[in-house]
N, C-alpha and C positions, 0 to 999 in steps of 0.2 A: 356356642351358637349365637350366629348375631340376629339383632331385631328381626332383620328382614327375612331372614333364612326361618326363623320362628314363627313368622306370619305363613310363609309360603306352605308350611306343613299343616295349615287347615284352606288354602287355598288346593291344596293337591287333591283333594276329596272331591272338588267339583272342577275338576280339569279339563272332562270328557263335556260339561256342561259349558265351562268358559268358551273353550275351543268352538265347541256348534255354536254359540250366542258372534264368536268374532268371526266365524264364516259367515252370519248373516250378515252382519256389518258390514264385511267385504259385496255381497249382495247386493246392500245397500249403496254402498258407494259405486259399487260398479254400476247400478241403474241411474246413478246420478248424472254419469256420463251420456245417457240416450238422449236427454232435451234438447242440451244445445249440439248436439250431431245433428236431429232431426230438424232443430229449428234453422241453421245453416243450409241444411238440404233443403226447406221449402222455400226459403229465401232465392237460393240460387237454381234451383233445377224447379221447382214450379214457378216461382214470381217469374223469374227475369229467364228461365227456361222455359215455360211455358208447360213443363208436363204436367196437366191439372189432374190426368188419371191416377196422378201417384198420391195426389191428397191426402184421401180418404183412409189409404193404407198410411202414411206417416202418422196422421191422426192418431186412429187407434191405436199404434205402436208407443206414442207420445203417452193415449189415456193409460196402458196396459201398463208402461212402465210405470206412471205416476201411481197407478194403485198400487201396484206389486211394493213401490216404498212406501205407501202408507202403511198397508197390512204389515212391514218388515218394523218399520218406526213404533208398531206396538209390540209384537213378538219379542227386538232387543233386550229393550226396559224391561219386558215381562221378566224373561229369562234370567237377566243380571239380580233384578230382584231378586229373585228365589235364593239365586246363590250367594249374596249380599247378608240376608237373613237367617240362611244357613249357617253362613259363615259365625256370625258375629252371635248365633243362639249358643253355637258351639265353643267359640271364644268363653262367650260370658258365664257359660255354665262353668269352664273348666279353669277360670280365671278364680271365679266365686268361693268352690270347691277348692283352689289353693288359698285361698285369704283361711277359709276355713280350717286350713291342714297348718296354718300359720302360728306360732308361738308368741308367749306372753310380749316376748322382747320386740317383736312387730311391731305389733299396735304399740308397745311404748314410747318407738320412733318414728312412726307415724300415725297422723292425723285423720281422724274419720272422712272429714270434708276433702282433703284431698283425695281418700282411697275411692270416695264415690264419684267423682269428679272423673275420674280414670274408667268407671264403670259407666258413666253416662254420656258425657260432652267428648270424651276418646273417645268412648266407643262408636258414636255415633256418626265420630268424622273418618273411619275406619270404614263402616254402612255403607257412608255416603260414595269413598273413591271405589268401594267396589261394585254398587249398585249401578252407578252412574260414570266415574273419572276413566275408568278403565278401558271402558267401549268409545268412551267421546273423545279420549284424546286417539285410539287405535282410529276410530272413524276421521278425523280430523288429519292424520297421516295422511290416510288413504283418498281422501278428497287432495290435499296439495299435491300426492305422488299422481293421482288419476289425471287429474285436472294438467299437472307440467308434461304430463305425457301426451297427453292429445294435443295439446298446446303444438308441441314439439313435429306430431304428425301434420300439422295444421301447418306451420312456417318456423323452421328450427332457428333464424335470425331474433323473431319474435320472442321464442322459447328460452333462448339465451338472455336478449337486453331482461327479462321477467326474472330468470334465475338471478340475476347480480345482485338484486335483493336479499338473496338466503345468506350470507356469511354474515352483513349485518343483524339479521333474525339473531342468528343461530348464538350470535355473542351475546347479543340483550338478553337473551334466554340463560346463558351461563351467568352472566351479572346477576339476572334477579334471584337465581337460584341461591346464588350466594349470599344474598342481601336477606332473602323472606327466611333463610332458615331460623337464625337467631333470633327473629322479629317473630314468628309462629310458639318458639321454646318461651320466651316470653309471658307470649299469652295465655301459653298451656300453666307458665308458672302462676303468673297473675291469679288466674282461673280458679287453681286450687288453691288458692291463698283465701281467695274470697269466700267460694265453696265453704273451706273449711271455719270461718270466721263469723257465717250464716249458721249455719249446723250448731256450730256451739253457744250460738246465744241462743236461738232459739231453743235449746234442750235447756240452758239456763234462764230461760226468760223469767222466771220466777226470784231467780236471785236479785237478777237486774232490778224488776219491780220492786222486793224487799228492799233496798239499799238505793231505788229508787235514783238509777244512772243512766236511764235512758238515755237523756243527752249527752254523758261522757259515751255511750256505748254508740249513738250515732256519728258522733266525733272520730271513732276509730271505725267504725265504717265506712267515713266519706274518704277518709287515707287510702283504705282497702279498693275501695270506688275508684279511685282517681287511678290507682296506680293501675288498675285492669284498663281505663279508660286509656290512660298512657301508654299500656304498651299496644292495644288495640290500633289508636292514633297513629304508635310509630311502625306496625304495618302496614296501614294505610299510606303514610309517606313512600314506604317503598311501590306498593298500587299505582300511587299520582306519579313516581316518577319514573316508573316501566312501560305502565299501559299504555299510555299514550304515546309512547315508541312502536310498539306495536301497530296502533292504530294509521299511524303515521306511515309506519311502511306500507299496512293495506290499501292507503291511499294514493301512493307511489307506485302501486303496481295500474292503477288505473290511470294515471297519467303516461304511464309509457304504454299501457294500451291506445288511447287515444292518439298521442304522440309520435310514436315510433311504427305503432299499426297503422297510423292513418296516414302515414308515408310511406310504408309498404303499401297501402292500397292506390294509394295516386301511382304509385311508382307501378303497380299491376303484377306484384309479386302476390300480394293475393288478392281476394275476391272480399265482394259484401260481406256475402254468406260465409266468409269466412271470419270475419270481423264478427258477425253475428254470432258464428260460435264458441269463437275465443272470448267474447265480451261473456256468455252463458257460462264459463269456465270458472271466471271470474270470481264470482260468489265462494267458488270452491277453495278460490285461492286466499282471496280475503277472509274467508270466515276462520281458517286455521289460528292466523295472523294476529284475528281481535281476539280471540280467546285464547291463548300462549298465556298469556300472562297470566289469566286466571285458573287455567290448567294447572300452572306453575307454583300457587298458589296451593288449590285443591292437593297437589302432591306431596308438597311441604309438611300441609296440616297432617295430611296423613302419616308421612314420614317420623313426623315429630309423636304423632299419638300412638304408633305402634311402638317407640322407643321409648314414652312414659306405662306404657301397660305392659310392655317386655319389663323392664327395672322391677315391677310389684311380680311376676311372674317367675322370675331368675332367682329370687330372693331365696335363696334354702334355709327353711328352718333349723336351727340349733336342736329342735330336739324331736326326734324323729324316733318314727318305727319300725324298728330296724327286724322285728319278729314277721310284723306282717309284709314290709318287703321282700324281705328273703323267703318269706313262702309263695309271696307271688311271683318270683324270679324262679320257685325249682330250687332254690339252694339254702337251703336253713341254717343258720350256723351254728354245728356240731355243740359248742360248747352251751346256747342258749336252749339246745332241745335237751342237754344232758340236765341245763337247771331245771329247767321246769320237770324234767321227769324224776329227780332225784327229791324234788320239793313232795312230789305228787306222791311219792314210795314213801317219805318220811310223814306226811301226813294222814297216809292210809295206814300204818303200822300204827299212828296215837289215836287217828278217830275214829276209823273202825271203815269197811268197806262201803264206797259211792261216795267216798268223797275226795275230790281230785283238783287239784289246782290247777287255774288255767291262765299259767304266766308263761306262755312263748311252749306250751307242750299242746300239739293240735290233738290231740288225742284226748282230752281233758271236756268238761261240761261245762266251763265260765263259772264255777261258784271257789270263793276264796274261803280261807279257815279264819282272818281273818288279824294274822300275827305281823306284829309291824315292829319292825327294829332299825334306829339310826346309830351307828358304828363311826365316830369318829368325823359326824358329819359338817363340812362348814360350807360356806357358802358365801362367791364374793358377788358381787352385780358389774355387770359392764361398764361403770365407771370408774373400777377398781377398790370401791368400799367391800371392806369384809362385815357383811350382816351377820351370820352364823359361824360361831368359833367351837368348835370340838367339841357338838353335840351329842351325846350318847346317851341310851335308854330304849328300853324294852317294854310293848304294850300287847300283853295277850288277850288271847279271843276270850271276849267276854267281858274285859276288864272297861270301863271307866275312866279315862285319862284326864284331868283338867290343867290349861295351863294360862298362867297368869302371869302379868308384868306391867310394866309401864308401856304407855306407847312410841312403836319404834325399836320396840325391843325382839322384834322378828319371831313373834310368837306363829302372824299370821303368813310369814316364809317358810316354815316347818313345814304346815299342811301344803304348800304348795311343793315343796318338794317332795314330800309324799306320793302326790297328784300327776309329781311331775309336769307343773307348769315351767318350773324352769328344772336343771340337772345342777346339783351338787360339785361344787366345784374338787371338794374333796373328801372322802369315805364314801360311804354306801347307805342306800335307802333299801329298806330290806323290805317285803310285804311274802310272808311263806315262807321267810328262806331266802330267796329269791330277786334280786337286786331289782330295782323297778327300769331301770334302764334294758336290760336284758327281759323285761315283760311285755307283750300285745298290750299294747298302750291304751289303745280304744277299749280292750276286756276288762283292764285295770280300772279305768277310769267309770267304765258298767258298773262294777259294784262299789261304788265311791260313793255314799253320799256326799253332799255340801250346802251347807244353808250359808250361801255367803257373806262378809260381811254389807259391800254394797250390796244390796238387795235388786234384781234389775225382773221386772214382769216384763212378757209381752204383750202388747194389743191384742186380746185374744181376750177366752169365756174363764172365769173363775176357774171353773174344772179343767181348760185347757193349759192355765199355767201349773196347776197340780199334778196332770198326770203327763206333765211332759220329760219324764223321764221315761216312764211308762205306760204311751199314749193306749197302748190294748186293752188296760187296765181296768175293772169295770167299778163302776162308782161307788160300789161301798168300800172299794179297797180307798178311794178316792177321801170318801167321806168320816172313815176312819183316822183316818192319818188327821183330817180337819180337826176332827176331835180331840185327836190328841194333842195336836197343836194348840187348842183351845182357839178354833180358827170358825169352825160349823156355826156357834152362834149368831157371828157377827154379817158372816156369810148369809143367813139364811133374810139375815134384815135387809140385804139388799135389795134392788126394784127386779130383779129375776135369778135373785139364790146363786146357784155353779153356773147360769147359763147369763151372767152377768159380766158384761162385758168390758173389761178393765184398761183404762189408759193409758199413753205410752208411758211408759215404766212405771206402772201403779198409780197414774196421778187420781185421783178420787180417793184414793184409800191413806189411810194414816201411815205412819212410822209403823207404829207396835202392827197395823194390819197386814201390813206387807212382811214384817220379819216372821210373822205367825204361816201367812201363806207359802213363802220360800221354807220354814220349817217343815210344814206340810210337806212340801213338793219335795222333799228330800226323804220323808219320810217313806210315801207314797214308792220310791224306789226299791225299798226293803232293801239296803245294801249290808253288806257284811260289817262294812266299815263306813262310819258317820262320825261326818265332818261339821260341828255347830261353830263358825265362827260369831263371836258377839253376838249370837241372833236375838238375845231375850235384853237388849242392852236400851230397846225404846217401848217396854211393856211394863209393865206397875208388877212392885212386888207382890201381889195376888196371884196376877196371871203366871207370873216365873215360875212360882211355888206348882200349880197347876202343870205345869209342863215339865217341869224335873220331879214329878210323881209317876207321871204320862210315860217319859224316858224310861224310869226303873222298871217298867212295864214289857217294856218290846223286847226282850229275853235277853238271855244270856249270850246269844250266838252273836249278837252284835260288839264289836269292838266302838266304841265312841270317842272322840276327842273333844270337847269342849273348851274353846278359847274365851276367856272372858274377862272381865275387870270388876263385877261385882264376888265379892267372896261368895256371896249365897249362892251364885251358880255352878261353884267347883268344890262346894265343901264336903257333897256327899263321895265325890269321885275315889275310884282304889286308890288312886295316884297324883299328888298335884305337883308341876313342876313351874318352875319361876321363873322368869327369865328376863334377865338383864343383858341391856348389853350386847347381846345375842349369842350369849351362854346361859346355861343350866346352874342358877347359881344356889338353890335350894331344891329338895324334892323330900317328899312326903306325904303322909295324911293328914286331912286340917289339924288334927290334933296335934299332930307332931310339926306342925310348921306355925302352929300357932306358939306353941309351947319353944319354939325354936330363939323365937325373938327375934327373927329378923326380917326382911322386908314386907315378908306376907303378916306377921304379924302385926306388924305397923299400918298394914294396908285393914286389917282387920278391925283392929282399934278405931283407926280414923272413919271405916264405915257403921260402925257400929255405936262409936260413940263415945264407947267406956274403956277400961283395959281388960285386960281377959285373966282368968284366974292360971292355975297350972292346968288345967281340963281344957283349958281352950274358951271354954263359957260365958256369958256376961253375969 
């Protein structure tokens, strides 16, 4: 599908609306034509005819027209509005909705400041041709078509020297076109360069002030400045050297009115009053003429912005879902309904009846048992580095996992392919059984927790970044979870407790306050399966001790993963595995990975201080 074919299918919605909106316009310009007919007529058949009883009727035909455009000059704009606004709610909702259905590898390749750039300054020049470009240049037709036609009834000599105009028009018009499109791609580029360049200092304005680079960071802003200023300018060049072409012909056509008309008139091919109404034509025909170019302009931008918000719209995610399309399509694919139902039979025969897995079987209740298994897992990234090398291990419900490494050692890639942020380049992510690629991705990721490692709040109330997994949730589930986070205290010292309204992305709250809340708000989920990346990695060894108490607490039905770098956050785990490199290069229990002697023991040592005996112990 190309841009424009993509634009036209939410233009089709309001077709019945466009269509009546460009019959008034025709209305409109056809009453355009009553003035100078009637002003000819008083000229010639009352002034210098003398029939004064037709006055009063001309008159009022003159008044009736003039209102009938007023009233139509408001009804257009009304009209085109509506579907203008239409248009573009629906665009940007469905625009929004795909950024959101969009994958990790997206946003990796592009930049926020441009993507909203696209949602704002496109969109809006999108609003603009169809609220307004669309009716003025149809209207603009219809005056030079209306206008050369009467002409033509009037003295076809006239109507011709007037037409030998248009073949020069019509070429300035394909030149500019050709010129403003690249000068418009430009600016759209410029635009999101800069966009994007504001957005990020300002989300970083605090580094800059820490390191105190204002002026190097104004410095790369006035680059950013100039270069938008530049391409700006070098549309404008094409403006100064089209418009005035234009201009130039609207004034040409009023010299061969004078000129060639007013030697038809001496010559007595026609009348005053005929000169009087072709000179009333006039406006009609000039007005097309000065504004061509900015038409041509208007069209460009638009052109251009429908073909930067189509490119973010076209884009198909790599990783997709494939369960709930094919339910939405009517066609499920045979071999995904046999997994999840085969998951669902082998989990009811171990755990006993009502408990059902709900990976890609619609028959199922959304709760998982909560068994996770990587089979031979690796994983390269789109630049062709291989992060994850022949990952394998098994983490049962209930169990405990913790894993550790150096950083860069794709500890925090596991969980995401898990998650299914990105898809495993090679084996299987198993959750039930149940390969996660072959799972309702969105049901998957319901019972996921994740306390991630960047921590990101919303501008929103204490409680509402807590229970926004579970916004129904009611506050002691809320306040609970606080608790256990070791979060409720700190909370309640704020200037109005949960209904205390937090900064963009936590600014007012600490490190350790925000990893406690993001704890919370995972916790608050009650998923099957909880995801701690580093969360305890900016809170004092009190409070950690305090929250891996809290942890042992929330029973057995949760499976846990805990990534971390201090040993005391994985030492109690069923399981701890190691990871270098982005392999599994030890696994055990502290004790047996202490007693191992090798990297986790080293790691052990050097936190702790001392060496450790054969027990693992100081």
């Amino acid at each position: 599908m190309t841009p424009m074919k993509w634009f036209l299918t939410y233009l089709k919605q309001y077709r019945p609306r466009i269509i009546f909106g460009l019959v008034l316009v025709t209305a409109m310009a056809a009453l355009a034509i009553v003035s100078p007919n009637i002003s000819g007529e008083i000229v010639d058949g009352v002034i210098q005819g003398g029939k004064y009883e037709e006055l009063p009727v001309l008159i009022m035909i003159l008044i009736g027209a003039t209102a009938a455009r007023s009233i139509l000059k408001f009804c257009v704009p009304y009209n085109f509005e509506i579907c203008s606004q239409g248009i573009i709610y629906k665009m940007r909702d469905e625009i929004y909705e795909k950024l959101l259905s969009e994958d990790f590898h997206f946003f990796d390749r592009n930049r926020t400041g441009d993507l909203m750039s696209r949602q704002t300054g496109d969109m809006e020049a999108i609003r603009n041709f169809t609220a307004a470009t669309i009716y003025a240049v149809f209207e603009n037709i219809l005056y030079f078509s209306f206008a050369l036609l009467m002409i033509f009834t009037v003295n076809i000599k006239l109507a011709l020297g007037m037409l030998c105009i248009l073949p020069f028009t019509a070429l300035t018009t394909v030149l500019q076109m050709r010129a403003v499109k690249p000068a418009f791609r430009g600016i759209r580029r410029q635009f999101s360069s800069l966009n994007a360049f504001v957005q990020e200092n300002i989300s970083a304005n605090r580094v800059v002030k820490a390191f105190a680079k204002e002026d190097y960071e104004m410095e790369k802003f006035e680059k950013e400045n100039d270069a938008y200023r530049d391409a700006e300018l070098a549309c404008a060049r094409v403006w100064e050297k089209y418009v005035p072409v234009f201009e130039l012909f609207s004034n040409v056509l009023m010299v061969v009115l004078m000129l060639y008309g007013g030697y038809l008139a001496v010559a007595g091919e026609i009348t005053v009053g005929n000169m009087v109404t072709v000179n009333g034509y006039l406006w009609m025909l000039n007005s097309p003429l000065r504004m061509a170019g900015w038409y041509i302009n208007d069209i460009q931008r638009f052109v251009t912005s429908v073909e930067k918000i189509y490119d973010t719209f076209s884009v198909e995610p790599s990783i997709k879902n494939e369960v709930a399309e094919n339910e939405a399509a009517g066609n499920e694919n045979p071999e995904i309904r046999e997994a999840g139902n085969k998951a669902a039979e082998n989990k009811t025969e171990k755990s006993g009846a009502g408990e059902n897995v709900d990976l890609g079987n619609r028959n199922s209740n959304n709760k998982l048992k909560g068994d996770v298994e990587f089979r031979h897992v690796s994983y390269r990234a789109p630049d062709g580095e291989l992060l994850i090398r022949d990952v394998s291990f098994h983490a049962r419900r209930g169990q405990t996992i913790g894993i550790i490494g150096p950083t860069g050692s794709g500890k925090s890639i596991l969980m995401n392919l898990l998650c299914r942020f990105y898809d495993a380049t090679e084996g299987e992510v198993l959750v039930d059984g149940v390969d996660v690629r072959k799972a309702d991705l969105k049901k998957l990721r319901d019972r996921i927790g994740m306390a991630m490692q960047d921590v990101f709040l919303f501008s929103d109330t204490i409680e509402g970044n807590l229970a926004y997994g579970r916004p129904d949730c009611d506050f002691e589930t809320v306040k609970k979870a606080a608790v256990a986070a070791d979060a409720n205290h700190f909370i309640k010292e704020t200037p109005d407790g949960y209904d205390t309204i937090v900064g963009e992305r936590g600014v007012g709250l600490s490190g350790g306050q925000k990893q406690r809340i993001s704890l919370a708000r995972a916790l608050v989920k009650d998923p099957e399966i909880l995801i701690l990346d580093d969360t305890t990695s900016a809170v004092d060894m009190e409070t950690e001790s305090y929250i891996q108490k809290q942890l042992k607490n929330i029973g057995k039905d949760h499976t846990v993963f805990i990534i971390a770098y201090r040993i005391s956050s994985v030492k109690d785990a069923d399981q701890i595995y190691v990871m270098q490199h982005g392999r599994i290069t030890e696994r055990g229990t502290h004790r047996e990975l202490v007693n191992s002697g090798g990297y986790y023991a080293q790691v052990f040592a050097h936190q702790y201080g001392k060496g450790v005996t054969e027990h693992g112990k100081k």
